[in-house]
PDB file of N, CA, C and O in Angstrom:
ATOM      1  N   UNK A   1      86.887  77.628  84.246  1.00  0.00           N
ATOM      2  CA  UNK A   1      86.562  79.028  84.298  1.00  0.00           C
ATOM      3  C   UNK A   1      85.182  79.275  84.892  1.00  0.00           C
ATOM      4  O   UNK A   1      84.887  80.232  85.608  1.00  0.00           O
ATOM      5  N   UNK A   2      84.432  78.364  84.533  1.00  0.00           N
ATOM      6  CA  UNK A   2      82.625  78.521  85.103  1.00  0.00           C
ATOM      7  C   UNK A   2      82.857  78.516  86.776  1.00  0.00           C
ATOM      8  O   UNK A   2      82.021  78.949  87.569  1.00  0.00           O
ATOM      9  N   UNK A   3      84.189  77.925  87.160  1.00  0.00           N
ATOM     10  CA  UNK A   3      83.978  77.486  88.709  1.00  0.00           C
ATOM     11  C   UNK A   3      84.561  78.688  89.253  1.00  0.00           C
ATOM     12  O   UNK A   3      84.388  78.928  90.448  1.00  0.00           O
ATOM     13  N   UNK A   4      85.111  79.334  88.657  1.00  0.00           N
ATOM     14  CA  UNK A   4      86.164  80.562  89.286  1.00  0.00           C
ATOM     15  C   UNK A   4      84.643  81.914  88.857  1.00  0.00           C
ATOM     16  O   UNK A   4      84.338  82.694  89.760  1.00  0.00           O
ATOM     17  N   UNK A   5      84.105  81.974  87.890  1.00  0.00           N
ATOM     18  CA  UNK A   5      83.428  82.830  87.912  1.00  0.00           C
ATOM     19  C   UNK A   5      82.089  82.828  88.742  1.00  0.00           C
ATOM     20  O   UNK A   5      81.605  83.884  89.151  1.00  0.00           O
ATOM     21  N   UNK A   6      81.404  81.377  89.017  1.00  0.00           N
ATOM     22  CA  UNK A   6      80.400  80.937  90.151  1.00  0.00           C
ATOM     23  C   UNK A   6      80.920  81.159  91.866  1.00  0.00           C
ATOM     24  O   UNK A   6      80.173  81.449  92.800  1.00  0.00           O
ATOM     25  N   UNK A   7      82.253  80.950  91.924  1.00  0.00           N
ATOM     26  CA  UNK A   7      82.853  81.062  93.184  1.00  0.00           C
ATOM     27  C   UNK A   7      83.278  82.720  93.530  1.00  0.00           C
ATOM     28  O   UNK A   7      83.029  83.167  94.649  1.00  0.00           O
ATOM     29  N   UNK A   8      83.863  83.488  92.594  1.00  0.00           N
ATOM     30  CA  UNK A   8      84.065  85.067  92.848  1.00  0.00           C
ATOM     31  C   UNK A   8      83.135  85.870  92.274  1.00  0.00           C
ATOM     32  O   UNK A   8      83.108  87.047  92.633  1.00  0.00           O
ATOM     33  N   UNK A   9      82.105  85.349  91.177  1.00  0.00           N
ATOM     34  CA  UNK A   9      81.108  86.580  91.284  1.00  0.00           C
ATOM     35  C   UNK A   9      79.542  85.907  91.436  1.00  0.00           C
ATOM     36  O   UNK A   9      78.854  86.861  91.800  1.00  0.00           O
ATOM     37  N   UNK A  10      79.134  85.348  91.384  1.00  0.00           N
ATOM     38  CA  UNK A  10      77.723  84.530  91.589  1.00  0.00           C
ATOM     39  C   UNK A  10      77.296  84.594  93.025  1.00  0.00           C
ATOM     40  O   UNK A  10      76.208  84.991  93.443  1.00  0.00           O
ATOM     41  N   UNK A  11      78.482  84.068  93.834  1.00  0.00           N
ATOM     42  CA  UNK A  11      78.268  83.383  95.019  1.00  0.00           C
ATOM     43  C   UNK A  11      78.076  84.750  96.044  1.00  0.00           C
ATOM     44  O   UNK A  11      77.080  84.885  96.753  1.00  0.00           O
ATOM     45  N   UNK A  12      78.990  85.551  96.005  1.00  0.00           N
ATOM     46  CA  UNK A  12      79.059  87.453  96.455  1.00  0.00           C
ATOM     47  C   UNK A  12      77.553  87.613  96.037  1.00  0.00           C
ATOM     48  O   UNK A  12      76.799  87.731  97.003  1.00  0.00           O
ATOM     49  N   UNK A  13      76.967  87.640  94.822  1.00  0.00           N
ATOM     50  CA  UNK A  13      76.044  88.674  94.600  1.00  0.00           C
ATOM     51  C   UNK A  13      74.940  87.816  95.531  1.00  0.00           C
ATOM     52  O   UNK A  13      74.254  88.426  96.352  1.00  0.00           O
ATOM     53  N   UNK A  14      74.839  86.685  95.393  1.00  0.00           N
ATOM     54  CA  UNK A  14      73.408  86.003  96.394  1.00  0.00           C
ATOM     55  C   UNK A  14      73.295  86.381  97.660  1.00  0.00           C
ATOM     56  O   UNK A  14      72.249  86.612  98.265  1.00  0.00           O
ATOM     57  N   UNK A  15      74.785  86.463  98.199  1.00  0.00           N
ATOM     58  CA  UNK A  15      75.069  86.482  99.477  1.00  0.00           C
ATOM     59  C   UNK A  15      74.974  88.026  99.793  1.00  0.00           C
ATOM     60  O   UNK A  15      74.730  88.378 100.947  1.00  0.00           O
ATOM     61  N   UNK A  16      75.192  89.094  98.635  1.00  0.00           N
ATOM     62  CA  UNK A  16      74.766  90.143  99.177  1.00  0.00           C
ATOM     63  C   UNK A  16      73.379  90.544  99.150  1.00  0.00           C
ATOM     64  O   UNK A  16      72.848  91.407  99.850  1.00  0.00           O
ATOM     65  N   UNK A  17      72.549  89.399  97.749  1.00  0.00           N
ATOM     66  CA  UNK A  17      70.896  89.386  97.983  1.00  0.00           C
ATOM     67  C   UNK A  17      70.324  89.429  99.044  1.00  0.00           C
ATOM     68  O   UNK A  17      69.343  90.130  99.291  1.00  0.00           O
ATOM     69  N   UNK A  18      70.975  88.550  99.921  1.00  0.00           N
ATOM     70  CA  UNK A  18      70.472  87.781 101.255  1.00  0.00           C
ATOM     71  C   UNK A  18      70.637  88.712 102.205  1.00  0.00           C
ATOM     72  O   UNK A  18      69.685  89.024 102.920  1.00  0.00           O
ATOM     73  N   UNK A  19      71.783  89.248 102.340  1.00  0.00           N
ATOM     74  CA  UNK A  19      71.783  90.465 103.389  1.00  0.00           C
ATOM     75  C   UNK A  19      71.042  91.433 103.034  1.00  0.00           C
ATOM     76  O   UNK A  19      70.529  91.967 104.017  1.00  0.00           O
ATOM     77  N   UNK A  20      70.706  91.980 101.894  1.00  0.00           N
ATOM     78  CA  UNK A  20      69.792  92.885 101.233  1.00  0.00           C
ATOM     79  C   UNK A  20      68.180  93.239 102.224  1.00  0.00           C
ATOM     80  O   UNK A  20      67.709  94.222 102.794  1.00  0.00           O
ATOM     81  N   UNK A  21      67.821  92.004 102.025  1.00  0.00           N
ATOM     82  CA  UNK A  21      66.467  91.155 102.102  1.00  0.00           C
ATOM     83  C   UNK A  21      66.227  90.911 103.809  1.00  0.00           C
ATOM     84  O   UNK A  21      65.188  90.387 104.209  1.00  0.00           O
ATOM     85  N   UNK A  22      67.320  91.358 104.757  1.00  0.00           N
ATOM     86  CA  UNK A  22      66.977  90.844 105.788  1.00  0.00           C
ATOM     87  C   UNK A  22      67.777  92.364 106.564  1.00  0.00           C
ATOM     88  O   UNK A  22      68.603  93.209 106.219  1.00  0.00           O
ATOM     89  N   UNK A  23      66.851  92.020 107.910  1.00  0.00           N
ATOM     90  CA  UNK A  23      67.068  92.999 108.750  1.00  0.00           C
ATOM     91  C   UNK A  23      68.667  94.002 108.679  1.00  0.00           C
ATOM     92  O   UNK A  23      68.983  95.034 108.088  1.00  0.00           O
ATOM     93  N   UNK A  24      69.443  92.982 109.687  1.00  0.00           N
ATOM     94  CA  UNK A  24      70.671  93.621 109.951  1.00  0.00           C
ATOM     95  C   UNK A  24      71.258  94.164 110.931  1.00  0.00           C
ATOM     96  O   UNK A  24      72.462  94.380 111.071  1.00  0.00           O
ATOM     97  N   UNK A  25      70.158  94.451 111.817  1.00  0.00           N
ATOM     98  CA  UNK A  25      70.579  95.639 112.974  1.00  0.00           C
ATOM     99  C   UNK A  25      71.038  94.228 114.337  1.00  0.00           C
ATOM    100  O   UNK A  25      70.844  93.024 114.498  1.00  0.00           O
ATOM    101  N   UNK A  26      71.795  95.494 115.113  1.00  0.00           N
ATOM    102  CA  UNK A  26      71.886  94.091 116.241  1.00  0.00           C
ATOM    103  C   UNK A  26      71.359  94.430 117.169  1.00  0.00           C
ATOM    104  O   UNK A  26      71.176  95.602 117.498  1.00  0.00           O
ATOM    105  N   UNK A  27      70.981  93.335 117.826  1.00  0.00           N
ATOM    106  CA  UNK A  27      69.996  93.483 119.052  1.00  0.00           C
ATOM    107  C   UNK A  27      70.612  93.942 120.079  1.00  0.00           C
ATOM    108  O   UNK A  27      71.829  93.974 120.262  1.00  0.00           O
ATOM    109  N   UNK A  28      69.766  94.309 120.772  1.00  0.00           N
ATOM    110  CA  UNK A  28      70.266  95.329 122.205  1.00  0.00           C
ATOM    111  C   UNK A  28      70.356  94.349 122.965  1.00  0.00           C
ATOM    112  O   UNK A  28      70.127  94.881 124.051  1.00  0.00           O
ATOM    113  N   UNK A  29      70.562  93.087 123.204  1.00  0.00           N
ATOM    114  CA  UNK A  29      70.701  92.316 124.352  1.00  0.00           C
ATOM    115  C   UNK A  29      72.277  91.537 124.223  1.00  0.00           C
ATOM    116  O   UNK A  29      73.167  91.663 125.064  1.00  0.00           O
ATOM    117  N   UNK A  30      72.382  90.610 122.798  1.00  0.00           N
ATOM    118  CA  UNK A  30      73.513  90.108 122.672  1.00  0.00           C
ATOM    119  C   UNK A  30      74.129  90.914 121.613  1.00  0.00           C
ATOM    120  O   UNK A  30      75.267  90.444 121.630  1.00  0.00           O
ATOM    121  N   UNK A  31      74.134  91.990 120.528  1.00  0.00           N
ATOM    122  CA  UNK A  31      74.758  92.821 120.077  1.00  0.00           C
ATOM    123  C   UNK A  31      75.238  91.318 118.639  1.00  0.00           C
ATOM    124  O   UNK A  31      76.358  91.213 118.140  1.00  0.00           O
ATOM    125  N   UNK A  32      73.957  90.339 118.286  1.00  0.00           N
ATOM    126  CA  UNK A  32      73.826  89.553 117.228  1.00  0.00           C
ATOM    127  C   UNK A  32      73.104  90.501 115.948  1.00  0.00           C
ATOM    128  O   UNK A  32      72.650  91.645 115.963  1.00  0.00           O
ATOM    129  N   UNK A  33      73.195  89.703 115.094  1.00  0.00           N
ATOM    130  CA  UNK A  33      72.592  90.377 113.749  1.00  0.00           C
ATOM    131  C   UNK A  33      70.915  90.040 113.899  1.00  0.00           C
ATOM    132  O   UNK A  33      70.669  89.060 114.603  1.00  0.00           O
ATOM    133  N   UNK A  34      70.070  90.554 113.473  1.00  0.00           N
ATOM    134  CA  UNK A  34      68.546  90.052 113.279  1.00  0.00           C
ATOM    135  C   UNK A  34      68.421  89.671 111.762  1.00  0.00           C
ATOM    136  O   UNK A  34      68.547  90.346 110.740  1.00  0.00           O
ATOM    137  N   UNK A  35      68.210  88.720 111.919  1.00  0.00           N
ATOM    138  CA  UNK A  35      67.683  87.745 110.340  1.00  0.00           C
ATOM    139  C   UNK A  35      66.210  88.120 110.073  1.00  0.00           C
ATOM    140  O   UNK A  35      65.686  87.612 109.082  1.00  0.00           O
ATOM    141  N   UNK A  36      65.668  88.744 110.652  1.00  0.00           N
ATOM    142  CA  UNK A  36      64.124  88.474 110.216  1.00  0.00           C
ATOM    143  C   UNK A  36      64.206  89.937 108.841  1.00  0.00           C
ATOM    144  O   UNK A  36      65.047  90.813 108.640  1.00  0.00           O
ATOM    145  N   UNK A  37      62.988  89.613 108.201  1.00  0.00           N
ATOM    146  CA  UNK A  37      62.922  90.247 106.947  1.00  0.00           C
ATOM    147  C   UNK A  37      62.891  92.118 107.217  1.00  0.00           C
ATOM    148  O   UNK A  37      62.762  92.626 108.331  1.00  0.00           O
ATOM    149  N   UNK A  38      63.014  92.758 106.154  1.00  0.00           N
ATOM    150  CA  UNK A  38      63.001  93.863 106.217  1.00  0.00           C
ATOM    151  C   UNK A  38      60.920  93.965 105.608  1.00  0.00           C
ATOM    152  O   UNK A  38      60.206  93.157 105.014  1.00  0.00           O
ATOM    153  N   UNK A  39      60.662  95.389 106.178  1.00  0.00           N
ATOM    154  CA  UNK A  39      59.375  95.705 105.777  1.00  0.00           C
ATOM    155  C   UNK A  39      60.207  96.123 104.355  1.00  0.00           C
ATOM    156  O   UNK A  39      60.065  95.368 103.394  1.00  0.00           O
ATOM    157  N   UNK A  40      61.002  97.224 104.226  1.00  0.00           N
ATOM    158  CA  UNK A  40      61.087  98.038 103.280  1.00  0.00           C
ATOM    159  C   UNK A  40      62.637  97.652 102.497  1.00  0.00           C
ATOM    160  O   UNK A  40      63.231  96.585 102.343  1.00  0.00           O
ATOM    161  N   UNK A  41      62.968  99.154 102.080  1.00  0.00           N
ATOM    162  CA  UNK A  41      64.317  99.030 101.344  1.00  0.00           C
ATOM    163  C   UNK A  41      65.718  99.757 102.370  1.00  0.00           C
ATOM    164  O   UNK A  41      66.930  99.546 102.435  1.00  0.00           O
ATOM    165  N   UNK A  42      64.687 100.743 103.104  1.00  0.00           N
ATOM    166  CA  UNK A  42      65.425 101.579 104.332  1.00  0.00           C
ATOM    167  C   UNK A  42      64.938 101.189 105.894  1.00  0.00           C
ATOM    168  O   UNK A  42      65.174 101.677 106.999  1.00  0.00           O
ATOM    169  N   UNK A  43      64.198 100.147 105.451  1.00  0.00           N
ATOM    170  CA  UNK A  43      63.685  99.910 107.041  1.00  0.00           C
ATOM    171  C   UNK A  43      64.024  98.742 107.719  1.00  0.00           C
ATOM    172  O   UNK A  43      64.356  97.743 107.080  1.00  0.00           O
ATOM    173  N   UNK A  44      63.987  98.745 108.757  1.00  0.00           N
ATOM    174  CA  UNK A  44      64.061  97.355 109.404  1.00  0.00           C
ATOM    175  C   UNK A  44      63.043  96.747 109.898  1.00  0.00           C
ATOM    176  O   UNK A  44      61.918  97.229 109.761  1.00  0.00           O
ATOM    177  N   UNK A  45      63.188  95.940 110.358  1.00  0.00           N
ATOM    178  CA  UNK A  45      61.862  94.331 111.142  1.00  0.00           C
ATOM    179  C   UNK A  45      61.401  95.546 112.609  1.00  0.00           C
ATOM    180  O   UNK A  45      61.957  96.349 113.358  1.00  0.00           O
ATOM    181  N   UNK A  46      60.030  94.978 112.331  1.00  0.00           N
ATOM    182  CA  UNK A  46      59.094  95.692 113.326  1.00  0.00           C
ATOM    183  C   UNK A  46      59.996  95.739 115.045  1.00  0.00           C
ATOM    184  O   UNK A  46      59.629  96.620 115.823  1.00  0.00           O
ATOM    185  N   UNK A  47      60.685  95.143 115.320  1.00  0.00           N
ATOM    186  CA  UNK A  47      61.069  95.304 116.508  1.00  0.00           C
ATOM    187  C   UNK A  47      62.681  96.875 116.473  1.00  0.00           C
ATOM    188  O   UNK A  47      62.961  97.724 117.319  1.00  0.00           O
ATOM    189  N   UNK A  48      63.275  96.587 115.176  1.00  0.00           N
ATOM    190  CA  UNK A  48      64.558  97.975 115.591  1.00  0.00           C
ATOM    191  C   UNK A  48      64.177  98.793 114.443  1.00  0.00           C
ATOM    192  O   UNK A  48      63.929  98.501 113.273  1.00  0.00           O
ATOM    193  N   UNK A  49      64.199 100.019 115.160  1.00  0.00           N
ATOM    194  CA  UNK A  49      63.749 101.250 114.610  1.00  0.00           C
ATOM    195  C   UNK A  49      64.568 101.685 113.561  1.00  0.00           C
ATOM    196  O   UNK A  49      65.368 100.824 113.195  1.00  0.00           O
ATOM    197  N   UNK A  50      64.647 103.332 112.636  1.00  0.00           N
ATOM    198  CA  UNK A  50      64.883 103.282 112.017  1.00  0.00           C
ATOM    199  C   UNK A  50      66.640 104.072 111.911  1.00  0.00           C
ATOM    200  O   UNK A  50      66.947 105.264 111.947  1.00  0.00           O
ATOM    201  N   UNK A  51      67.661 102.632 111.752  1.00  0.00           N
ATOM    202  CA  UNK A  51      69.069 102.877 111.624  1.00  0.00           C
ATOM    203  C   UNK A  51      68.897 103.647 110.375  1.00  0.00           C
ATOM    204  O   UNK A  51      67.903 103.525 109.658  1.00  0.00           O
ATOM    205  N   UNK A  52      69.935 104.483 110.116  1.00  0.00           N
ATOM    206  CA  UNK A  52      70.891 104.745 108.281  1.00  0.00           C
ATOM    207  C   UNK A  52      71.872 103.588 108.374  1.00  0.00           C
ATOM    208  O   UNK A  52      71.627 102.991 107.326  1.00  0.00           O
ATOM    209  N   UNK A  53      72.502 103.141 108.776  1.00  0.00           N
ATOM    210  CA  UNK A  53      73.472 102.008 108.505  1.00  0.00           C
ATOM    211  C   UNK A  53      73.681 101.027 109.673  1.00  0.00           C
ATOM    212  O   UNK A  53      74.133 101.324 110.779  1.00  0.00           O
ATOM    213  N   UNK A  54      73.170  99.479 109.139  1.00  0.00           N
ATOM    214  CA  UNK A  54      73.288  99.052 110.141  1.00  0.00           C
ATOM    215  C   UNK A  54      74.520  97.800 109.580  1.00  0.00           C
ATOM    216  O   UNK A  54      74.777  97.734 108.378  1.00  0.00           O
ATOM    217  N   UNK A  55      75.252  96.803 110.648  1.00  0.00           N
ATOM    218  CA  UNK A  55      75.855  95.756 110.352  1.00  0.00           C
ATOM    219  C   UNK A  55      75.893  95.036 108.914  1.00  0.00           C
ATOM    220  O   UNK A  55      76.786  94.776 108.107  1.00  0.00           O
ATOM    221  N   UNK A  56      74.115  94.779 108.991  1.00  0.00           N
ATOM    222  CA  UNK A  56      73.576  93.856 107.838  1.00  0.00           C
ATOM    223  C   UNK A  56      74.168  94.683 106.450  1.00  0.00           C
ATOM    224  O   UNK A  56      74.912  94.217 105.587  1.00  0.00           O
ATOM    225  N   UNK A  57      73.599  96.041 106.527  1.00  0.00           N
ATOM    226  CA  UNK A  57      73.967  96.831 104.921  1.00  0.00           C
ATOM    227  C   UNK A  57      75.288  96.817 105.234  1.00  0.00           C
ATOM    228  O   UNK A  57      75.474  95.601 105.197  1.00  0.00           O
ATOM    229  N   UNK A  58      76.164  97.210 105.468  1.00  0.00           N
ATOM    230  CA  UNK A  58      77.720  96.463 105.567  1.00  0.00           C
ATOM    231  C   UNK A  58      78.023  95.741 104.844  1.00  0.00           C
ATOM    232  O   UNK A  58      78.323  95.990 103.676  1.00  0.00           O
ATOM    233  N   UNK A  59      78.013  94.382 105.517  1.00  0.00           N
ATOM    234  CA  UNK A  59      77.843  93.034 104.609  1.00  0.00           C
ATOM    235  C   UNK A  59      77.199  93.105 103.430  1.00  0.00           C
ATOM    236  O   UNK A  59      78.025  92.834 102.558  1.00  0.00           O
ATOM    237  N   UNK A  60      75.991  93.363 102.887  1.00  0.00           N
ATOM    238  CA  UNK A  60      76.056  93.635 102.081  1.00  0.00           C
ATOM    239  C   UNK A  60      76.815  94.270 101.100  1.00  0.00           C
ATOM    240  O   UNK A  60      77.422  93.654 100.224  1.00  0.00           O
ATOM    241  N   UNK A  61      76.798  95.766 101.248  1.00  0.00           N
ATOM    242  CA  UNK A  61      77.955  96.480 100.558  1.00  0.00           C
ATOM    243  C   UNK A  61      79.361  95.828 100.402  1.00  0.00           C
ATOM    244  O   UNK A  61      80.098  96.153  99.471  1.00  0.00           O
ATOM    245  N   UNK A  62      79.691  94.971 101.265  1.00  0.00           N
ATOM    246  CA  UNK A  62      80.694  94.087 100.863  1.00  0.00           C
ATOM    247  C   UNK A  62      81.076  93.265  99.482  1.00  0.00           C
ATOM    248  O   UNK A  62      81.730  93.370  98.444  1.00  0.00           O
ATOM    249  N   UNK A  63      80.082  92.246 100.310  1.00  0.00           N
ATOM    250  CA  UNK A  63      79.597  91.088  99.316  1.00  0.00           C
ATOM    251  C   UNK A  63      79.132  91.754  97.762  1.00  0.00           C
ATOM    252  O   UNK A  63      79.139  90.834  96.944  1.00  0.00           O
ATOM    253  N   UNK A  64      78.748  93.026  97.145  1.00  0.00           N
ATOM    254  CA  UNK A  64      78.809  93.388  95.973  1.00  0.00           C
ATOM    255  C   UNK A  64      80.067  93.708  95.759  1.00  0.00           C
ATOM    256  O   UNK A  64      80.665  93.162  94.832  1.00  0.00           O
ATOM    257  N   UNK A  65      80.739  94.707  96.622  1.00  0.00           N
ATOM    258  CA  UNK A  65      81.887  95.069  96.340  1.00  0.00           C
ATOM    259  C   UNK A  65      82.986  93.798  95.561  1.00  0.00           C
ATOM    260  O   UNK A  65      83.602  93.800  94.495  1.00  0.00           O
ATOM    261  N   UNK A  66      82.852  92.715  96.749  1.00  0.00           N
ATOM    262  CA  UNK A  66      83.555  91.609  96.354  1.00  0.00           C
ATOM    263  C   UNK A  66      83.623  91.152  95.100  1.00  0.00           C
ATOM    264  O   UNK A  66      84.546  90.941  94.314  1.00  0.00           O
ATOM    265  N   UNK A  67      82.095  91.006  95.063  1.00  0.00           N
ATOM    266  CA  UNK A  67      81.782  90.248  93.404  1.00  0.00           C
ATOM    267  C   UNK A  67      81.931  91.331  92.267  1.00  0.00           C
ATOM    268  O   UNK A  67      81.789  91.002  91.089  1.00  0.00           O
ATOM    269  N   UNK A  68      82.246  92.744  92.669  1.00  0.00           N
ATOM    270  CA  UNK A  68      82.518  93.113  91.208  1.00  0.00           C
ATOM    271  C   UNK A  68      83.887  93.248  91.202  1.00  0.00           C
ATOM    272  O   UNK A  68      84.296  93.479  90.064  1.00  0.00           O
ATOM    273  N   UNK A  69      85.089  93.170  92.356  1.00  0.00           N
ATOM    274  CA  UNK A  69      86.696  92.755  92.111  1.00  0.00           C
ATOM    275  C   UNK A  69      86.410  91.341  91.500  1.00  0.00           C
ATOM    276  O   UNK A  69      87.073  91.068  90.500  1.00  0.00           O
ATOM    277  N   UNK A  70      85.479  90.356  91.972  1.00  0.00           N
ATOM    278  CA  UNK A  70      85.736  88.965  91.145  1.00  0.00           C
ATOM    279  C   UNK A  70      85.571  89.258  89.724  1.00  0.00           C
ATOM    280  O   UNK A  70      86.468  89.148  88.888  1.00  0.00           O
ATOM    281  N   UNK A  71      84.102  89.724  89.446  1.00  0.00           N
ATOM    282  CA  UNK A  71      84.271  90.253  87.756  1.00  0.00           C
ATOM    283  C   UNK A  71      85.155  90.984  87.356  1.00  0.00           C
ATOM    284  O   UNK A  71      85.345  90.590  86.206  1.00  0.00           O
ATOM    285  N   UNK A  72      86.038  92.053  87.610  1.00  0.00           N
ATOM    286  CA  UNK A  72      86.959  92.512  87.282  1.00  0.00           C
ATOM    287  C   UNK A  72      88.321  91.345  87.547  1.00  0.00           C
ATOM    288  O   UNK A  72      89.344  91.511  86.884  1.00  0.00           O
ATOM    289  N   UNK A  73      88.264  90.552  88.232  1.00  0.00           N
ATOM    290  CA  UNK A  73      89.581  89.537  88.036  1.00  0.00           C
ATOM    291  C   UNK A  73      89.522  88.147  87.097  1.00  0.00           C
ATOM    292  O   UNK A  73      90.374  87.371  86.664  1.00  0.00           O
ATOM    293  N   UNK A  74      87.964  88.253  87.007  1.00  0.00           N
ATOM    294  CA  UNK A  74      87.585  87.233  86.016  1.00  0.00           C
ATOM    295  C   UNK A  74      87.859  87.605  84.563  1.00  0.00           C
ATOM    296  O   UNK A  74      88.246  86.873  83.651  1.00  0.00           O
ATOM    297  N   UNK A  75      87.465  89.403  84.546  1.00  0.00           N
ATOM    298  CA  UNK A  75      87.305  89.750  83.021  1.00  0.00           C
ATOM    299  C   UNK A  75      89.067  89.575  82.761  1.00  0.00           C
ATOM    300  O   UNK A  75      89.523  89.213  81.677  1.00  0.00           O
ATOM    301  N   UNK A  76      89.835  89.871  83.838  1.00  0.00           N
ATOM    302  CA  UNK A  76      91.509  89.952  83.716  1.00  0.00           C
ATOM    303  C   UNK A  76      91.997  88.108  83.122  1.00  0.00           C
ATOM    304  O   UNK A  76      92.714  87.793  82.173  1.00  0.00           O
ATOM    305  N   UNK A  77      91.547  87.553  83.744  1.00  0.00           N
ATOM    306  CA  UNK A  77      92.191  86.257  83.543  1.00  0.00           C
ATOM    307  C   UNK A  77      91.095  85.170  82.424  1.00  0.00           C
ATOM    308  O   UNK A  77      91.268  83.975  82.186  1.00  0.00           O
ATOM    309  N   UNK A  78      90.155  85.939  81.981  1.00  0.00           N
ATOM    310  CA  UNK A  78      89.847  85.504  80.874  1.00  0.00           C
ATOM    311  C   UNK A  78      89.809  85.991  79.673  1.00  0.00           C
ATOM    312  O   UNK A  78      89.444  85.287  78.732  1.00  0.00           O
TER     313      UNK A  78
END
């Protein structure tokens, strides 16, 4: 049970930490994600200005989403 609850809700929430914590936007040349850090909570890395929603918060919003169907399928099957 520890491996099913580390694998559907642990592993989502880091992974949406991580997108949290980092840029997101894609670059105007190859239309990739930017990894470099965020200044703020709404802002992005000194080079892309200021999106409302970029790729990165996406993924994010995912990756929580995910991990709270895992806690809700964890709380079901335990």
């Amino acid at each position: 049970m520890i491996v099913l609850f580390l694998g559907v809700v642990v592993l989502p929430v880091f992974a949406g930490l991580y997108w949290m914590s980092r840029c997101g936007a894609a670059t105007r040349t190859t239309g990739r994600l930017c990894y470099r850090a965020r200044r703020g909570l709404f802002t992005r890395c000194r080079d892309h200005g200021f999106q409302i929603v970029a790729r990165g918060d996406l993924l994010a919003v995912g990756f929580f989403a995910l991990a709270y169907g895992g806690l809700r399928l964890w709380a079901i099957v335990n």
